[in-house]
PDB file with SEQRES, HELIX, SHEET and CRYST1 records, atoms N, CA, C and O in Angstrom:
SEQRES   1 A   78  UNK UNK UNK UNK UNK UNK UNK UNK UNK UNK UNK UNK UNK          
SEQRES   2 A   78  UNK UNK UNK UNK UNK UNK UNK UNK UNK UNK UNK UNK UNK          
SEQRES   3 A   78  UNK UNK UNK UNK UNK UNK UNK UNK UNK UNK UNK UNK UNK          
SEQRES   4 A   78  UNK UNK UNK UNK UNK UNK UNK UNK UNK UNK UNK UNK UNK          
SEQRES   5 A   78  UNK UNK UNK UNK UNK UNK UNK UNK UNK UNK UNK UNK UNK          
SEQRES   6 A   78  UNK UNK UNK UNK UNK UNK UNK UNK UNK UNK UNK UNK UNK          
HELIX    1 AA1 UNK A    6  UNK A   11  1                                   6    
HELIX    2 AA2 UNK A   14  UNK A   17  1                                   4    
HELIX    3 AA3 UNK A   21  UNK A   28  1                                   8    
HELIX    4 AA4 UNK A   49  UNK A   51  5                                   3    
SHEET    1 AA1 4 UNK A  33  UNK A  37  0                                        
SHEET    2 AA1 4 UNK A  40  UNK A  48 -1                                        
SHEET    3 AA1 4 UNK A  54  UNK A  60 -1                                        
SHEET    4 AA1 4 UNK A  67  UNK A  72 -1                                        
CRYST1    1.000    1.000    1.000  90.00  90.00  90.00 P 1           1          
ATOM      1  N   UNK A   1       0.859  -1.170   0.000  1.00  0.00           N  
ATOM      2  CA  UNK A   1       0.000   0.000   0.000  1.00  0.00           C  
ATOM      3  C   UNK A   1       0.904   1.232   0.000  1.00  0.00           C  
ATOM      4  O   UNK A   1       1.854   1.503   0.735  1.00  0.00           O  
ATOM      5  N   UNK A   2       0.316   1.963  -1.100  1.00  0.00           N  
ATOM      6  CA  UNK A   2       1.395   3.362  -1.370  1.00  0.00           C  
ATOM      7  C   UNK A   2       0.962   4.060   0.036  1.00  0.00           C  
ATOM      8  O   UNK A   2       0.104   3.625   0.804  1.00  0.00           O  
ATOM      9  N   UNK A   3       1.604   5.031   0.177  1.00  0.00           N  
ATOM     10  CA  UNK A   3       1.145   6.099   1.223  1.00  0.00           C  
ATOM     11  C   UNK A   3       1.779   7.173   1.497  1.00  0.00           C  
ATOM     12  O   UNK A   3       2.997   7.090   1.660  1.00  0.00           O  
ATOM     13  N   UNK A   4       1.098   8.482   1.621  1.00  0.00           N  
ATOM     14  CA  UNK A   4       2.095   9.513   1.897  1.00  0.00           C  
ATOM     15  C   UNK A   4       2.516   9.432   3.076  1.00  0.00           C  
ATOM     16  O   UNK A   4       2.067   8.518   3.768  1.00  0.00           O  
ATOM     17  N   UNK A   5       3.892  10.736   3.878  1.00  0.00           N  
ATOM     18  CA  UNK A   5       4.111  11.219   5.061  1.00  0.00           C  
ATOM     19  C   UNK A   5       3.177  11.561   5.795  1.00  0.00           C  
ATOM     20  O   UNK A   5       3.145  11.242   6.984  1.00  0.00           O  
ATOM     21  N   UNK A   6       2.133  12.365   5.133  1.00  0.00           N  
ATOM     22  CA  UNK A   6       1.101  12.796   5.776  1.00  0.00           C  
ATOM     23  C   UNK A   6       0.427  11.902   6.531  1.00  0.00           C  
ATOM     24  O   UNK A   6       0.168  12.081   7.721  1.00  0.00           O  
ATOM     25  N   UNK A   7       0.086  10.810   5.811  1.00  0.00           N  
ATOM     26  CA  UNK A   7      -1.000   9.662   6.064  1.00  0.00           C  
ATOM     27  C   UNK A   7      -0.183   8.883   7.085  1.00  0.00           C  
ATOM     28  O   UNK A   7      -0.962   8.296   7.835  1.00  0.00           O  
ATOM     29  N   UNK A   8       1.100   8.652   7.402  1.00  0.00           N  
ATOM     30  CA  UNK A   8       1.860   7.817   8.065  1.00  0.00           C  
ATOM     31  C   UNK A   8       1.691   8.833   9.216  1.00  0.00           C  
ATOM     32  O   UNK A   8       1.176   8.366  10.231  1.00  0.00           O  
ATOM     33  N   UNK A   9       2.037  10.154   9.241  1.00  0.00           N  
ATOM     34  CA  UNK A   9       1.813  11.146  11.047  1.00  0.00           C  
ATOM     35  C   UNK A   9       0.392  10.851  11.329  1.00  0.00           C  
ATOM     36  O   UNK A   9       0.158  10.341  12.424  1.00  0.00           O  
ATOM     37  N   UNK A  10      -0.849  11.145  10.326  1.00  0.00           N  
ATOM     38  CA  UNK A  10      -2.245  11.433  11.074  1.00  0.00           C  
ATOM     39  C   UNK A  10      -2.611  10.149  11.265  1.00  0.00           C  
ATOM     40  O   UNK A  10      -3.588  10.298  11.999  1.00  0.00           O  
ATOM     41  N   UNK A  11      -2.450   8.649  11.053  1.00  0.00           N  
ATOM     42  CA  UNK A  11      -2.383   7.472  10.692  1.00  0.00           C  
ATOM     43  C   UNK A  11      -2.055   7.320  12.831  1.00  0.00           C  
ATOM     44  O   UNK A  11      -2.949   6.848  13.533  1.00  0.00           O  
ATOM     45  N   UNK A  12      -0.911   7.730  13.359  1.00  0.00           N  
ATOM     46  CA  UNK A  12      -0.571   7.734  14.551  1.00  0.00           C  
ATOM     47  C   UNK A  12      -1.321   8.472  15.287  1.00  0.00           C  
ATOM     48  O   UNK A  12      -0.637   8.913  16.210  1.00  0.00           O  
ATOM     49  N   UNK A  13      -2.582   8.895  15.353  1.00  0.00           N  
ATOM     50  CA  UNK A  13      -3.708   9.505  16.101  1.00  0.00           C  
ATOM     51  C   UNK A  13      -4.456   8.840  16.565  1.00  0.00           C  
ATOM     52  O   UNK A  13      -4.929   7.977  15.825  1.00  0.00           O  
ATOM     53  N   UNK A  14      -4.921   8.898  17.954  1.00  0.00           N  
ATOM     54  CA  UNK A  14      -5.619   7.912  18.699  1.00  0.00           C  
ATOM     55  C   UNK A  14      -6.585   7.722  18.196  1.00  0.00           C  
ATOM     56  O   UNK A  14      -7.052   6.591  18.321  1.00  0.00           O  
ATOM     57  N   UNK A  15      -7.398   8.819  17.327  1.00  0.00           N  
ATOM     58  CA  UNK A  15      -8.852   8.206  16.430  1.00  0.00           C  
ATOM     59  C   UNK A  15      -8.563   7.710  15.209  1.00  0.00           C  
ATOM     60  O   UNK A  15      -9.477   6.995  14.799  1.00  0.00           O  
ATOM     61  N   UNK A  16      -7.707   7.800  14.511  1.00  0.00           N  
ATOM     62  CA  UNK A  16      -7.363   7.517  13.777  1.00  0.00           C  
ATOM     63  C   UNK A  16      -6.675   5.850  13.444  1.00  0.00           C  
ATOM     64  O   UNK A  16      -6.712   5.281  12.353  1.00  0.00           O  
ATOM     65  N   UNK A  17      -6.045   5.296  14.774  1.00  0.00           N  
ATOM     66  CA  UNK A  17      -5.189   4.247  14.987  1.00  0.00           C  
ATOM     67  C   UNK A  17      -5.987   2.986  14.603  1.00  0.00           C  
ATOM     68  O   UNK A  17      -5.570   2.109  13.847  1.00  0.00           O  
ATOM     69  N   UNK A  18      -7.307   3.005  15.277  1.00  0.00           N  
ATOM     70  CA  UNK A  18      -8.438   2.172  14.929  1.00  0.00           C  
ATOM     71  C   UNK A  18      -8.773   1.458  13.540  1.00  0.00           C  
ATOM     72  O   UNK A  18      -9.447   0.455  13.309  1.00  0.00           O  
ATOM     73  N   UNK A  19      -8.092   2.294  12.721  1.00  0.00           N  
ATOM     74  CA  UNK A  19      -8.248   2.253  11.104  1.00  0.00           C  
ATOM     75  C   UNK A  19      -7.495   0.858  10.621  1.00  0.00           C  
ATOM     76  O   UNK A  19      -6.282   0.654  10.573  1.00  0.00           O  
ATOM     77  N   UNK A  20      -8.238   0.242  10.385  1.00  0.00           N  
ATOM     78  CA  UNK A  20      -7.353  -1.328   9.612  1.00  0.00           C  
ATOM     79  C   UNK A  20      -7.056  -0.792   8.173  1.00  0.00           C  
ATOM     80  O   UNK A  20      -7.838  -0.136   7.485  1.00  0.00           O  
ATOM     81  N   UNK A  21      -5.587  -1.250   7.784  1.00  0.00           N  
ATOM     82  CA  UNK A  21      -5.420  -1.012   6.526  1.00  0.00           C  
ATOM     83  C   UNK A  21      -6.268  -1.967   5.564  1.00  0.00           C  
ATOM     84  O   UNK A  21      -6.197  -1.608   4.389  1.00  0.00           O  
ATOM     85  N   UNK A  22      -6.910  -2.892   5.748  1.00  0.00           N  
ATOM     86  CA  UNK A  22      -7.581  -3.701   4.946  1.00  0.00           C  
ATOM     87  C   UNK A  22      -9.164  -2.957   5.525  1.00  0.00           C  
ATOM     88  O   UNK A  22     -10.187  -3.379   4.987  1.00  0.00           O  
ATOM     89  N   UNK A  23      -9.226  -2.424   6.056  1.00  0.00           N  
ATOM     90  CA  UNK A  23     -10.142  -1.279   5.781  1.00  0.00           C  
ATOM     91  C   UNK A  23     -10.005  -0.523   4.436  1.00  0.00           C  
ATOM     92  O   UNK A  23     -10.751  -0.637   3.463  1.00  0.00           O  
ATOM     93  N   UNK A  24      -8.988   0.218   4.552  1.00  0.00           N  
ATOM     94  CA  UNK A  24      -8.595   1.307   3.366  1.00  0.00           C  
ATOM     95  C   UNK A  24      -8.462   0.267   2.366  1.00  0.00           C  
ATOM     96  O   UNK A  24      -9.256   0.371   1.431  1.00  0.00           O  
ATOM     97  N   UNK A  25      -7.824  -0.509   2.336  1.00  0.00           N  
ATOM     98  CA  UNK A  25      -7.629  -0.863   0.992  1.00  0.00           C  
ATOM     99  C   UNK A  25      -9.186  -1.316   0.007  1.00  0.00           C  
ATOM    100  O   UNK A  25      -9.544  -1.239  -1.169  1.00  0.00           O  
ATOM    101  N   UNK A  26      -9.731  -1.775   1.237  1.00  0.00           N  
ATOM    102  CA  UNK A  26     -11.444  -2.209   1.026  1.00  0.00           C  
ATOM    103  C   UNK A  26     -12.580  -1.173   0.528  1.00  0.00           C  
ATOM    104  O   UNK A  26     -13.692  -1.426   0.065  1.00  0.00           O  
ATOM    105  N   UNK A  27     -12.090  -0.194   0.715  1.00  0.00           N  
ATOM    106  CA  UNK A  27     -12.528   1.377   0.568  1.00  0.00           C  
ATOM    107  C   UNK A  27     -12.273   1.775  -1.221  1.00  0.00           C  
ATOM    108  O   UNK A  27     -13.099   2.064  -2.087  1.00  0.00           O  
ATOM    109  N   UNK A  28     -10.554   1.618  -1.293  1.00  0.00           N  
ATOM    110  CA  UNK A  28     -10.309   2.056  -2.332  1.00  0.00           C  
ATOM    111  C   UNK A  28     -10.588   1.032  -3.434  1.00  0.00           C  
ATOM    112  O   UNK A  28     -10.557   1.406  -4.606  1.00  0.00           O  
ATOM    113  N   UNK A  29     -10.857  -0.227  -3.127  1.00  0.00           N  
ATOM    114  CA  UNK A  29     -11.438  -1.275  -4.352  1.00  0.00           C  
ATOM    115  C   UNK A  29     -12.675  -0.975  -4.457  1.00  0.00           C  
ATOM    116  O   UNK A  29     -13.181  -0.718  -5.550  1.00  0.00           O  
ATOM    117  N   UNK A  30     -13.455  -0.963  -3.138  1.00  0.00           N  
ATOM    118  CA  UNK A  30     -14.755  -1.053  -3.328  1.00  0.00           C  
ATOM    119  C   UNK A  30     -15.287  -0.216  -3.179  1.00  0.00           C  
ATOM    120  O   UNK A  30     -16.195  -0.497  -2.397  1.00  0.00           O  
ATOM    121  N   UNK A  31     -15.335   1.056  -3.533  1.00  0.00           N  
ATOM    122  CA  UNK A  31     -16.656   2.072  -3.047  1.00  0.00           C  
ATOM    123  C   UNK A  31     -17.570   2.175  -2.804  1.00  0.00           C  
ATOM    124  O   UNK A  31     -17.835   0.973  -2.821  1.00  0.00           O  
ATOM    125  N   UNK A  32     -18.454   2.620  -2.543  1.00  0.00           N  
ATOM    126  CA  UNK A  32     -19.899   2.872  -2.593  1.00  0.00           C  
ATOM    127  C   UNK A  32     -20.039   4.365  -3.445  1.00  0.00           C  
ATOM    128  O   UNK A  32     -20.835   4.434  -4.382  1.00  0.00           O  
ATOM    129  N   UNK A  33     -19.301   5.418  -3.092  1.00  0.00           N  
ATOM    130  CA  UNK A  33     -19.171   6.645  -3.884  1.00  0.00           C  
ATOM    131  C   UNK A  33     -17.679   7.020  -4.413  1.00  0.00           C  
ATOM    132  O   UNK A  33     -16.709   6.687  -3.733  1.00  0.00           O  
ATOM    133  N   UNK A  34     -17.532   7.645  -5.507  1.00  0.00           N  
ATOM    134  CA  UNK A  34     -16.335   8.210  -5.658  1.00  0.00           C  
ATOM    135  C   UNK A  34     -16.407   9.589  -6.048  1.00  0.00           C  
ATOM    136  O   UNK A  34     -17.254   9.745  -6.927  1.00  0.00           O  
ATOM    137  N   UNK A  35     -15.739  10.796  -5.661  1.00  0.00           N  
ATOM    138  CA  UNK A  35     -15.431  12.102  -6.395  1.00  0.00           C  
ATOM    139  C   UNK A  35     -14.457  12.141  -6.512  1.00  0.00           C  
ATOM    140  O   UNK A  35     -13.857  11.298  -5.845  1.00  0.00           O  
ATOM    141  N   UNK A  36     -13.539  13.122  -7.425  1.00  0.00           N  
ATOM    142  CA  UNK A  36     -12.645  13.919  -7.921  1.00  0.00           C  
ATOM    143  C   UNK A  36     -12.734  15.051  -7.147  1.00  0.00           C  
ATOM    144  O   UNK A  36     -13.894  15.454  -7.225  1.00  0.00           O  
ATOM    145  N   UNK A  37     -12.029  15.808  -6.390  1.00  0.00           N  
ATOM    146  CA  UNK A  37     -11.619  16.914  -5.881  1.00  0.00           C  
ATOM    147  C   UNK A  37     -10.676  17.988  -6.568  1.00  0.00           C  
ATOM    148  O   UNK A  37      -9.592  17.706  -7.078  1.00  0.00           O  
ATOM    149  N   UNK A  38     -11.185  19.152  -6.520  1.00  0.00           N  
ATOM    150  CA  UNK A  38     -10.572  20.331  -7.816  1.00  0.00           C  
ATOM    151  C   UNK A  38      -9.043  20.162  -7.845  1.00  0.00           C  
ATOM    152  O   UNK A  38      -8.524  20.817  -8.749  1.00  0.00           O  
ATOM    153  N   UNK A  39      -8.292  19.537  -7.180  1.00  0.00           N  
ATOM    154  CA  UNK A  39      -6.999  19.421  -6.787  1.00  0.00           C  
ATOM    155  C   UNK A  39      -6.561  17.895  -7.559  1.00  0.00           C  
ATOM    156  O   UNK A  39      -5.390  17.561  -7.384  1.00  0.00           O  
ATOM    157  N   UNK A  40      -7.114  17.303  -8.091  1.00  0.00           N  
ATOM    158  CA  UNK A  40      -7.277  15.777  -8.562  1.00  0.00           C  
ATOM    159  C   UNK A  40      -7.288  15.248  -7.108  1.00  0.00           C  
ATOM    160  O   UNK A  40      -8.443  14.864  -6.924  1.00  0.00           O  
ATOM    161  N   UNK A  41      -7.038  15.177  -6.723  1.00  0.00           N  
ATOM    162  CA  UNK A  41      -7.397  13.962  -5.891  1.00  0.00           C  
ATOM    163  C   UNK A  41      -8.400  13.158  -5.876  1.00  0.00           C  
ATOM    164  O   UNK A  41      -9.273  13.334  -6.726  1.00  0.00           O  
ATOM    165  N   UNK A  42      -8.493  12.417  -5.217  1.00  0.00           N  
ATOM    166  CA  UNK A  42      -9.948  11.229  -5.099  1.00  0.00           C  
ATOM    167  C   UNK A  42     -10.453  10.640  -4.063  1.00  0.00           C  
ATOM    168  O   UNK A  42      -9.865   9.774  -3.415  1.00  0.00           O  
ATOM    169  N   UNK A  43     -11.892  11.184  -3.771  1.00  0.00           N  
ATOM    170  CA  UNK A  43     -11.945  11.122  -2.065  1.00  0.00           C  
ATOM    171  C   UNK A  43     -13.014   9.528  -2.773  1.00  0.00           C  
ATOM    172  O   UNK A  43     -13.586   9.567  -3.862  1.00  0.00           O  
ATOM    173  N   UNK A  44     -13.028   8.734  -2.164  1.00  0.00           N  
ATOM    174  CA  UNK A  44     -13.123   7.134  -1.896  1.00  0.00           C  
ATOM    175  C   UNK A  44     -14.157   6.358  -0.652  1.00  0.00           C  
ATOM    176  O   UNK A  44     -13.620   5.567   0.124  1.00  0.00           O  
ATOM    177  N   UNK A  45     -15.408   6.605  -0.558  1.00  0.00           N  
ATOM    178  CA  UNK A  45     -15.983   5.997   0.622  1.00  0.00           C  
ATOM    179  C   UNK A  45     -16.804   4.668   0.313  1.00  0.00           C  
ATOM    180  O   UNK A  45     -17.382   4.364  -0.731  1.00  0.00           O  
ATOM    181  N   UNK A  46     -16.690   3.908   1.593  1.00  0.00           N  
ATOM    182  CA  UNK A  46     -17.609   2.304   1.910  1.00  0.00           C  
ATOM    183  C   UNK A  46     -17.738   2.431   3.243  1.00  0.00           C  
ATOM    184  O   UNK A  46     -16.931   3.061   3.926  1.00  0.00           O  
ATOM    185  N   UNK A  47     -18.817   1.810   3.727  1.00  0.00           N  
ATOM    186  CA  UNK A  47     -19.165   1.348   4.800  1.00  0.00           C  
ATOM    187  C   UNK A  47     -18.420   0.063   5.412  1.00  0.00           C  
ATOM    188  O   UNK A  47     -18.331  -1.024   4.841  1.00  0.00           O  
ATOM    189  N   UNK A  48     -17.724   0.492   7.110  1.00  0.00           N  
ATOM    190  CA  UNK A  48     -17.294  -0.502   7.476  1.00  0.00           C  
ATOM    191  C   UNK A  48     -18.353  -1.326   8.630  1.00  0.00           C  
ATOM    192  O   UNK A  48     -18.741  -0.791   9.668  1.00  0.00           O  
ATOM    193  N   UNK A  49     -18.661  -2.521   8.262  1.00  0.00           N  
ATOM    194  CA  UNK A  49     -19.852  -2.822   9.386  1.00  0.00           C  
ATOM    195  C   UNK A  49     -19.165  -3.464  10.491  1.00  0.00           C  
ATOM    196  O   UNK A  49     -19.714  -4.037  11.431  1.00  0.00           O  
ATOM    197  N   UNK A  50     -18.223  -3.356  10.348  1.00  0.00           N  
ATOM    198  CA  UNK A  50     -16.912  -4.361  11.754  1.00  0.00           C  
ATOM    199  C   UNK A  50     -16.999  -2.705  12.761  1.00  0.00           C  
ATOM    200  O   UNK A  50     -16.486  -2.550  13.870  1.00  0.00           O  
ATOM    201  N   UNK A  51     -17.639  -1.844  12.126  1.00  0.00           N  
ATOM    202  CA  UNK A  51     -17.319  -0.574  13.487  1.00  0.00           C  
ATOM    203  C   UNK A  51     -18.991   0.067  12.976  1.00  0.00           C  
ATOM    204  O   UNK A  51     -19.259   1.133  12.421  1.00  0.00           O  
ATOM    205  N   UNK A  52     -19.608  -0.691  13.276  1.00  0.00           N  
ATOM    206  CA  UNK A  52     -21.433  -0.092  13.087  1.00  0.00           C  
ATOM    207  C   UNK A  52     -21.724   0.304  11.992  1.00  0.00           C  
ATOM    208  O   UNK A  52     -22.745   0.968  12.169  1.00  0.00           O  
ATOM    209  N   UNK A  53     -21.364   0.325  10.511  1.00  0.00           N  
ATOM    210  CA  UNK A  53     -21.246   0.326   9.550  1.00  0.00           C  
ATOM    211  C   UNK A  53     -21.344   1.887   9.344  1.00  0.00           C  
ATOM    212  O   UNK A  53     -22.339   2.433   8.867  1.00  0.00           O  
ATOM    213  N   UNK A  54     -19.850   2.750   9.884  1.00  0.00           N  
ATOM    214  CA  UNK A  54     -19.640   3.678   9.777  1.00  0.00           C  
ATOM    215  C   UNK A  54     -19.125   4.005   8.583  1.00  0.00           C  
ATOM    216  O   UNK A  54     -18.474   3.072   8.113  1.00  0.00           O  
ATOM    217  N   UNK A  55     -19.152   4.752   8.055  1.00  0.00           N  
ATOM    218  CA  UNK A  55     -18.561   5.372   6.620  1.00  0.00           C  
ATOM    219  C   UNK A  55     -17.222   5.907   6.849  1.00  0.00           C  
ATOM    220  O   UNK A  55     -16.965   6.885   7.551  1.00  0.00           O  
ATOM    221  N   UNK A  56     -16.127   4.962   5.996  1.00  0.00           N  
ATOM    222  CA  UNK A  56     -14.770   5.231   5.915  1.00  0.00           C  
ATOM    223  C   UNK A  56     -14.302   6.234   4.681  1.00  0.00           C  
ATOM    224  O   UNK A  56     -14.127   5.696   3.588  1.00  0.00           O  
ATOM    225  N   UNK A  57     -14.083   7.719   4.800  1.00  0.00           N  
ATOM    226  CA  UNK A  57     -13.451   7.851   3.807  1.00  0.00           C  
ATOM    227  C   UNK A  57     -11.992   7.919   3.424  1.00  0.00           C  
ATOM    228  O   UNK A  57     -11.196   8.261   4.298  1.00  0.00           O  
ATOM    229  N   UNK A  58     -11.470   7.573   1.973  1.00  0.00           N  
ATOM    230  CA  UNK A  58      -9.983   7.709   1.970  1.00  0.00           C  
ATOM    231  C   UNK A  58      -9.519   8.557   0.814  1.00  0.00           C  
ATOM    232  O   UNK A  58      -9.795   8.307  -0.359  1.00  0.00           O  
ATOM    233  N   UNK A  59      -8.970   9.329   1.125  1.00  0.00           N  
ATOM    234  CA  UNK A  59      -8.109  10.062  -0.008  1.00  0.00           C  
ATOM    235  C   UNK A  59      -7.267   9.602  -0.650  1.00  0.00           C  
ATOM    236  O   UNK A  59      -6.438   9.152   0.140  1.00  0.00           O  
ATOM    237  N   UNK A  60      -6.963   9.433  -1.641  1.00  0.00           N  
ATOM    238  CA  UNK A  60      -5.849   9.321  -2.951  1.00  0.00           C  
ATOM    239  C   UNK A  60      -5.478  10.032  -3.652  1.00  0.00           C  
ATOM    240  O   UNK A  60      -6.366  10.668  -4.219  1.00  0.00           O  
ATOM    241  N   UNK A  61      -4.153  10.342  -4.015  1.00  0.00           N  
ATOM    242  CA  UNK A  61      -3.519  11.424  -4.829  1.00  0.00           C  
ATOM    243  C   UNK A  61      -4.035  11.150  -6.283  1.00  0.00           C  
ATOM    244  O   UNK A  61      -4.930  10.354  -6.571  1.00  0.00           O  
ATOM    245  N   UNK A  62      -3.346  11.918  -7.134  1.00  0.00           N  
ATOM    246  CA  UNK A  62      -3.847  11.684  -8.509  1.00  0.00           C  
ATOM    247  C   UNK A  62      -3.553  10.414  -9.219  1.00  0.00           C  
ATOM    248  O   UNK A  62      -4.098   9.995 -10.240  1.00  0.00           O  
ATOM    249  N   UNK A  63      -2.733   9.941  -8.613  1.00  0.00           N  
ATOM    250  CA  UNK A  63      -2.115   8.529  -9.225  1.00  0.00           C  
ATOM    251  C   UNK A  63      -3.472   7.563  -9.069  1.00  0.00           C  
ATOM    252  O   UNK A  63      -3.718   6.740  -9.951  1.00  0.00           O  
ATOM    253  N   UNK A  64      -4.368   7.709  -7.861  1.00  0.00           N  
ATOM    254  CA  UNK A  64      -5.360   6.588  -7.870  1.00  0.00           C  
ATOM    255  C   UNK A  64      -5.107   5.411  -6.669  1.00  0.00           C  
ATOM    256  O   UNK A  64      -5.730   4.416  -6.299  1.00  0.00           O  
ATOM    257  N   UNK A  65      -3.894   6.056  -6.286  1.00  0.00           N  
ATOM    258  CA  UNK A  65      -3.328   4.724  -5.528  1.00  0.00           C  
ATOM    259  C   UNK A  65      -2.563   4.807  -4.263  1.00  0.00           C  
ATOM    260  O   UNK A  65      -2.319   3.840  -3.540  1.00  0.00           O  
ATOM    261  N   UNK A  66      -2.194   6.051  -4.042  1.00  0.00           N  
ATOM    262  CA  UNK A  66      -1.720   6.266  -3.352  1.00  0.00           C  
ATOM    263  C   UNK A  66      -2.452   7.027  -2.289  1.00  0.00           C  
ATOM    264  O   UNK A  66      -3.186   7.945  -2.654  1.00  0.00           O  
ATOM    265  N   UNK A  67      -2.307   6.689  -0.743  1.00  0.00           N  
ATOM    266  CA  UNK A  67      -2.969   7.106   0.347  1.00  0.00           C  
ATOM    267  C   UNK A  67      -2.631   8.206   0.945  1.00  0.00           C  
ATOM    268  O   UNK A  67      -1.511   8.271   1.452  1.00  0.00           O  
ATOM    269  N   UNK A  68      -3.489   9.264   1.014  1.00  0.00           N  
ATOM    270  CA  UNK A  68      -3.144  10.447   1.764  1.00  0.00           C  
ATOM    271  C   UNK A  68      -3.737  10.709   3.299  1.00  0.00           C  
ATOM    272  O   UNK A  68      -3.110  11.056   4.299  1.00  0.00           O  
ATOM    273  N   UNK A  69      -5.232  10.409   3.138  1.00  0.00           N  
ATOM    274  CA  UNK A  69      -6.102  10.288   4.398  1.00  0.00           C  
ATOM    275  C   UNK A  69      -7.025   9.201   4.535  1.00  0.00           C  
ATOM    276  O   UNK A  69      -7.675   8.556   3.713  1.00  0.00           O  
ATOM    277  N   UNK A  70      -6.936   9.170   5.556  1.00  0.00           N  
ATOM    278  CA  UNK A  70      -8.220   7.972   5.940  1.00  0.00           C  
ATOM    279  C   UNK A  70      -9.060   8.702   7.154  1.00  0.00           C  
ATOM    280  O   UNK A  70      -8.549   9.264   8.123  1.00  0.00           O  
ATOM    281  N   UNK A  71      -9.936   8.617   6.982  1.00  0.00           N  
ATOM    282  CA  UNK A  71     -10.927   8.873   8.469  1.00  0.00           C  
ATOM    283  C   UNK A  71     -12.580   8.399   7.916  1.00  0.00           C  
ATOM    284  O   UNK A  71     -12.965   8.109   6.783  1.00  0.00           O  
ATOM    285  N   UNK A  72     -13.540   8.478   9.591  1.00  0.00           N  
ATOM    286  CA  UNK A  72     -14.458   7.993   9.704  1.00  0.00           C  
ATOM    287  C   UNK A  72     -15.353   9.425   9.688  1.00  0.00           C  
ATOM    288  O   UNK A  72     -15.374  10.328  10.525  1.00  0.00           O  
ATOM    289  N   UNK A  73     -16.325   9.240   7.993  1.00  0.00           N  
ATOM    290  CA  UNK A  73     -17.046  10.605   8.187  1.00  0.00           C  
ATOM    291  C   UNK A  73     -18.663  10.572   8.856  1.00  0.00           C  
ATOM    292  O   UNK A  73     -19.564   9.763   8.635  1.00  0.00           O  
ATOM    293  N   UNK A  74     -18.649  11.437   9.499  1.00  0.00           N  
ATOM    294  CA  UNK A  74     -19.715  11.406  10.173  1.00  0.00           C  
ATOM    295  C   UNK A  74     -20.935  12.337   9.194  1.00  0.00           C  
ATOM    296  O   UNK A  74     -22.084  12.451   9.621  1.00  0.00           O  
ATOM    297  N   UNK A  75     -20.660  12.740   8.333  1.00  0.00           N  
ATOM    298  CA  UNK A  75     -21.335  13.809   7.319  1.00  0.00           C  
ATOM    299  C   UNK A  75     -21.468  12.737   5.776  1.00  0.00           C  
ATOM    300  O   UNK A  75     -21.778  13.288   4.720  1.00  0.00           O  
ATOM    301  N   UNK A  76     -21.314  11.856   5.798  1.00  0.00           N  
ATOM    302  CA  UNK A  76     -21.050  10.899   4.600  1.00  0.00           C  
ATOM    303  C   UNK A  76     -23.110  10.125   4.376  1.00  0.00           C  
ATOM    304  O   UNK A  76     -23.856   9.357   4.982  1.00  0.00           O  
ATOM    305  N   UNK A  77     -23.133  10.736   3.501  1.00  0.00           N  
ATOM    306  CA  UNK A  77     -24.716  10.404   2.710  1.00  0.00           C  
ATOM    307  C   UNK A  77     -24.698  10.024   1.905  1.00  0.00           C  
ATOM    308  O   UNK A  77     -23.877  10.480   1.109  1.00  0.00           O  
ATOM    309  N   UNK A  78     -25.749   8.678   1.384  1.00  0.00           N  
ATOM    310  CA  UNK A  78     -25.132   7.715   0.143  1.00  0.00           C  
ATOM    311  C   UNK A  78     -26.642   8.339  -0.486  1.00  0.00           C  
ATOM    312  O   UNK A  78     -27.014   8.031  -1.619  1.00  0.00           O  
TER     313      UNK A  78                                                      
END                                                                             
């Protein structure tokens, strides 16, 4: 799994720590939604039901593949 610096510091956050990478990776195969962000990027969400079937989103750079953020959105509407 690619990943930025970024994603490796906020990745070490106590809310954040919770995050299984086979979460993310489950995210970025499988969506439920995808956008493009004016910046290319690519914000990436699925429902994880192993944590109440909260909505995981993950960021990816323009490559598609590479991990910038992960978090649990609480504002995420399918």
């Amino acid at each position: 799994m690619k990943t930025t610096t970024y994603f490796l510091h906020t990745k070490s956050r106590p809310d954040r720590a919770v995050i299984r990478d086979e979460w993310i990776q489950r995210v970025v195969r499988h969506p439920v939604r995808e956008e493009r962000q004016g910046d290319g990027r690519i914000r990436r969400w699925a429902r994880i039901p192993e944590m109440g079937d909260r909505a995981l989103r993950v960021i990816l750079l323009e490559d598609g593949e590479t991990i910038h953020n992960a978090f649990f959105d609480r504002d995420f509407e399918e």
